[in-house]
C-alpha positions, 0 to 999 in steps of 0.5 A, spaced: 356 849 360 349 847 358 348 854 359 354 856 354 351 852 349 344 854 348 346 862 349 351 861 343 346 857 339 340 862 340 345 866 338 348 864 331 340 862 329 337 869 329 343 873 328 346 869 321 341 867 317 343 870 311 348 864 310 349 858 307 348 852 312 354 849 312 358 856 314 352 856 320 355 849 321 362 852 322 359 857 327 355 854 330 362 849 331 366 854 333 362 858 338 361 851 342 368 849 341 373 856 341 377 856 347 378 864 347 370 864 346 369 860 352 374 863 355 371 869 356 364 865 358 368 862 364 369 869 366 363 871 366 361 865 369 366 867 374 364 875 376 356 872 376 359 868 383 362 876 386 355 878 387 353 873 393 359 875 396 359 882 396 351 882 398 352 878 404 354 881 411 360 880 415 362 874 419 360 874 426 365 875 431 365 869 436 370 869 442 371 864 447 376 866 455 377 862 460 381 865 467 386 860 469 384 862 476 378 864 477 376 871 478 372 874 484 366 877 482 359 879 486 356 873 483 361 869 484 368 867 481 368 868 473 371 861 470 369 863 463 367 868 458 364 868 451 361 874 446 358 874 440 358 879 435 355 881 429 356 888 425 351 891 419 354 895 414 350 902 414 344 902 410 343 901 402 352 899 403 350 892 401 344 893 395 350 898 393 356 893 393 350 887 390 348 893 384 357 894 382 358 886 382 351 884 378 354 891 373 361 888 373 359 881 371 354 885 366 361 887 363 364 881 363 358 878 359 359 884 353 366 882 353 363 875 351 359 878 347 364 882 343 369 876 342 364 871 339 361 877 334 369 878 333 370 870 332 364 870 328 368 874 324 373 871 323 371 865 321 367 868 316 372 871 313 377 865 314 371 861 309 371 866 304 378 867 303 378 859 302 372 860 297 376 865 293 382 860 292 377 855 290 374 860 285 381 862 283 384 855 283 378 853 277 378 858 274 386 857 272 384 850 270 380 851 266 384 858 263 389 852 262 385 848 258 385 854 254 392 856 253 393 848 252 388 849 246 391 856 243 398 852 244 395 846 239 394 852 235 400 855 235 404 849 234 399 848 227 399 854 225 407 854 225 408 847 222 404 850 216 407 856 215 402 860 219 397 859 213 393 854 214 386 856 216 384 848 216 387 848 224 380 853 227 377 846 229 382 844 234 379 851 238 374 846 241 379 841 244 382 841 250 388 838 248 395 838 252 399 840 246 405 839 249 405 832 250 400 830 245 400 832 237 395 834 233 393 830 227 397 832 221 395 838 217 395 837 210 400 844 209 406 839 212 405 833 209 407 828 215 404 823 219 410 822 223 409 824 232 411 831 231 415 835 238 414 841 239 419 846 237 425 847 241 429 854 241 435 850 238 431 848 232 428 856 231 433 858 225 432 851 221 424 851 222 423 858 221 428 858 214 423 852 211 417 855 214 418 862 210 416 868 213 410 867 217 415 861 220 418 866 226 412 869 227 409 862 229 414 860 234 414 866 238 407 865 239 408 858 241 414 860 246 409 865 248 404 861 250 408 856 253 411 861 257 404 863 259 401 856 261 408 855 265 407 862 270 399 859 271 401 853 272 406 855 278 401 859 279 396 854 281 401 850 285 401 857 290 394 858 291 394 850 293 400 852 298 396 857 300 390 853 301 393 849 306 395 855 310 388 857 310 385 850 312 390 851 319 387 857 319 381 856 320 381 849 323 384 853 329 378 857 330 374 851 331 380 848 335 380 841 331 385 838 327 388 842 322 388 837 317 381 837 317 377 839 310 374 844 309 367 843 306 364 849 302 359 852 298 358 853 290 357 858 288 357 863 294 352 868 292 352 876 293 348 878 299 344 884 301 345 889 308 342 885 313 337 891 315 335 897 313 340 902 311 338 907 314 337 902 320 345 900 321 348 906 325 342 906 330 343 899 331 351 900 331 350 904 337 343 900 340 347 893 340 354 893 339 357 889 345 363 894 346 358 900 347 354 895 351 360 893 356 363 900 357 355 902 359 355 898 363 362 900 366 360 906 367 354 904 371 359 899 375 364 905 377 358 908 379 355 904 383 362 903 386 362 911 388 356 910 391 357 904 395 364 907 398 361 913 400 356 909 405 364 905 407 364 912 410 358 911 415 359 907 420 358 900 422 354 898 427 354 891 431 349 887 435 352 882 440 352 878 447 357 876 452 356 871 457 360 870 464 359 863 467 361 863 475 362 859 480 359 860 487 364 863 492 363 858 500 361 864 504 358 869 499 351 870 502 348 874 495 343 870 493 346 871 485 352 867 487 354 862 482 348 864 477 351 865 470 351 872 466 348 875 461 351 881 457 348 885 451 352 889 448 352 894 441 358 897 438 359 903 433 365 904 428 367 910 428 371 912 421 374 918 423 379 918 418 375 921 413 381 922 406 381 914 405 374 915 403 373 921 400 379 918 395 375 912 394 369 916 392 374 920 387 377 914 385 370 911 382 368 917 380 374 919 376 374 912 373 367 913 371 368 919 367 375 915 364 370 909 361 365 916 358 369 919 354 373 912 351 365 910 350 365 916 346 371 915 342 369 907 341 363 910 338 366 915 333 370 909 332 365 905 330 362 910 325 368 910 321 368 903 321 362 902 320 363 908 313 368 904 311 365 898 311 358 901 307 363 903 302 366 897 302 360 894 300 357 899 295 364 898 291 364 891 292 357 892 288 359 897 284 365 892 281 361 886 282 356 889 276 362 891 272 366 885 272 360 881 270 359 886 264 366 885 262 366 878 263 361 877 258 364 882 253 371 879 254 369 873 252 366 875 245 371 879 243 375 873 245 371 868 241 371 873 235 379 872 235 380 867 237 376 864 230 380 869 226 387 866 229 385 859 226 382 861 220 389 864 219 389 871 221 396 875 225 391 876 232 394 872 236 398 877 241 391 880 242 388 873 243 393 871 249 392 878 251 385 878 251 384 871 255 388 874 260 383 879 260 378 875 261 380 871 267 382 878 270 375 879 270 373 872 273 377 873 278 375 881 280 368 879 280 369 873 284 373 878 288 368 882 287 363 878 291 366 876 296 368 882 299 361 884 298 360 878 304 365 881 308 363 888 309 356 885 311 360 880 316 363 886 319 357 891 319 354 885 323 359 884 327 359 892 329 351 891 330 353 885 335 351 880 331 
């Protein structure tokens, strides 16, 4: 187990140091503690015990007789025999059988390999996702404050007729208009708690407000509408929230109530190497190419190891006779025990049984070629697909930051014209919304930038 731990150690602190300690942490976490990973290393662990077994010679053969009645012999009368043999594959049979075994544990070790790369993956981009739901569930917050803001507005604009410029101070409060009432305006004349108005009550107001009255409480109907769905919205992302933890608690194998901690903010990062180095890192290091490699080696060393199964084998041994003197037999040996060596040599004469071994292995041989080739054509066009992904996420992520920025100029601007008195407030809820569309897509932005450098690293083995 020791073992274990050091190889997937080494692993995470050379192979990710583009990320934030606290995702290292959580790999580092999830490759000691992921069942499906360590799985896999047992495995492993389990193919490497093959090698001394098929590397050994076989058991020798040890018999033991004994004659109920003695047999008569020259030398006496025979008691008891024993024998001992021992038989020796042909030559290089062994070195064979060791060289398949060592290959086939090489192939288990890439599948290890390969599921702690797709395991990395996994729980980077499980943290990613719950970094975009924390990044989404701000800023529907503070784009709530907002709309809670605009709502004042609204509301004083409709209690002074829509032409009160003296309410643009309020843009800077954050104000539940709903449940708070701002100071009376000097239009209305009150000084009394104010409700926010009701549908029922839109035709007596609208009348006392004049025509700019009606106007006004669409816009706080409007926004009242508007602070509902993100509220709602909210509550969503916090659902989902849950189910991502669960997610990602699973792949450490921890409670799945646990917290998740993450890092502020997450920042875009960069290819892991050299562009122009990535596909032949791909095809130099991925574990999958490695295993099926390494198959293929196995399947030929396996064609070669039952092709000498079809030489014979050949056997060393000794048989021992003890006797018993005979009364009356004048040869001087009578009674002296007997010592027999003795060679053996198999025969494999029905020669199908092994040419069809050696089809079996070469055919399965030439079966891994050709999935090795398609798993490399599949791994450049995951590996386009990812490259794309990345220069697209680049490409939105400078955009969205631009618009971003426009956005909230142009929203500042309109903002100011709707409290000085202005009829923008349709343009001023719709470019908020704009603007946190922005936000998010350049959030979005940046976290499928990381994903796609978490998969080219998991195409190069990492």
């Amino acid at each position: 187990m020791n073992m274990y731990i050091m190889i997937l150690f080494v692993s995470v602190m050379l192979a990710h140091p583009a990320y934030g300690q606290k995702l290292e942490g959580y790999l580092a976490l999830a490759a000691e503690q992921n069942p499906g990973l360590k799985s896999t290393f047992f495995a492993y662990q389990s193919s490497l015990q093959r090698i001394p077994q098929v590397g050994a010679l076989p058991d020798p053969q040890f018999s033991l007789g004994y004659f109920l009645r003695p047999m008569e012999q020259m030398m006496g009368n025979q008691v008891a025999q024993i024998s001992l043999m021992q038989m020796f594959p042909w030559f290089g049979t062994l070195d064979a059988a060791k060289d398949e075994a060592s290959l086939m544990a090489k192939t288990k070790f890439n599948a290890f390999r390969d599921a702690k790369s797709s395991l990395f993956y996994e729980v980077k981009t499980t943290w990613y996702a719950l970094y975009l739901i924390e990044v989404e569930h701000r800023i529907m917050g503070e784009n709530l404050q907002i709309m809670q803001t605009l709502e004042t507005l609204a509301i004083n604009r409709f209690k002074s007729g829509g032409t009160d410029g003296s309410v643009s101070s309020t843009t800077g409060s954050s104000m539940n208009a709903r449940t708070k009432t701002p100071a009376s305006s000097g239009g209305m004349g009150m000084n009394t708690p104010t409700q926010v108005p009701k549908m029922g009550q839109s035709n007596s107001m609208a009348s006392t407000m004049g025509g700019q009255g009606n106007g006004s409480l669409v816009d706080v109907l409007r926004i009242q509408m508007l602070i509902h769905e993100l509220e709602n919205k909210q509550h969503l992302l916090s659902d989902t929230r849950q189910t991502r933890v669960a997610q990602f608690n699973k792949l450490l194998n921890r409670p799945l109530e646990t917290e998740v901690i993450l890092s502020d903010p997450l920042p875009a990062v960069s290819l892991p190497v050299l562009l122009a180095q990535i596909p032949d890192s791909i095809l130099e290091n991925n574990a999958m190419l490695k295993m099926l490699e390494a198959e293929e080696e196995a399947f030929l060393a396996q064609a070669k190891m039952n092709r000498k199964m079809g030489f014979p084998m050949i056997g060393f041994g000794a048989q021992y006779g003890i006797l018993k003197p005979r009364a009356g037999n004048e040869n001087p040996m009578n009674g002296r025990d007997m010592w027999m060596p003795m060679i053996s040599v198999s025969l494999p004469i029905w020669r199908n049984k092994y040419r069809a071994s050696v089809k079996e292995a070469e055919l399965n041989r030439a079966a891994v070629t050709e999935e090795r080739r398609d798993t490399q054509n599949a791994l450049m066009v995951s590996y386009e697909e990812a490259l794309k992904n990345f220069r697209d996420a680049e490409r939105r992520g400078a955009l969205y930051e631009k618009q971003t920025m426009l956005a909230q100029q142009a929203l500042n601007i309109l903002t100011a014209s709707y409290g000085a008195g202005g009829n923008e407030f349709e343009d001023v809820l719709q470019m908020q919304l704009k603007l946190l569309d922005y936000r998010l897509d350049q959030m979005n932005a940046v976290v499928d930038q990381n994903v796609s450098v978490a998969m080219l690293a998991r195409l190069m083995g990492r």
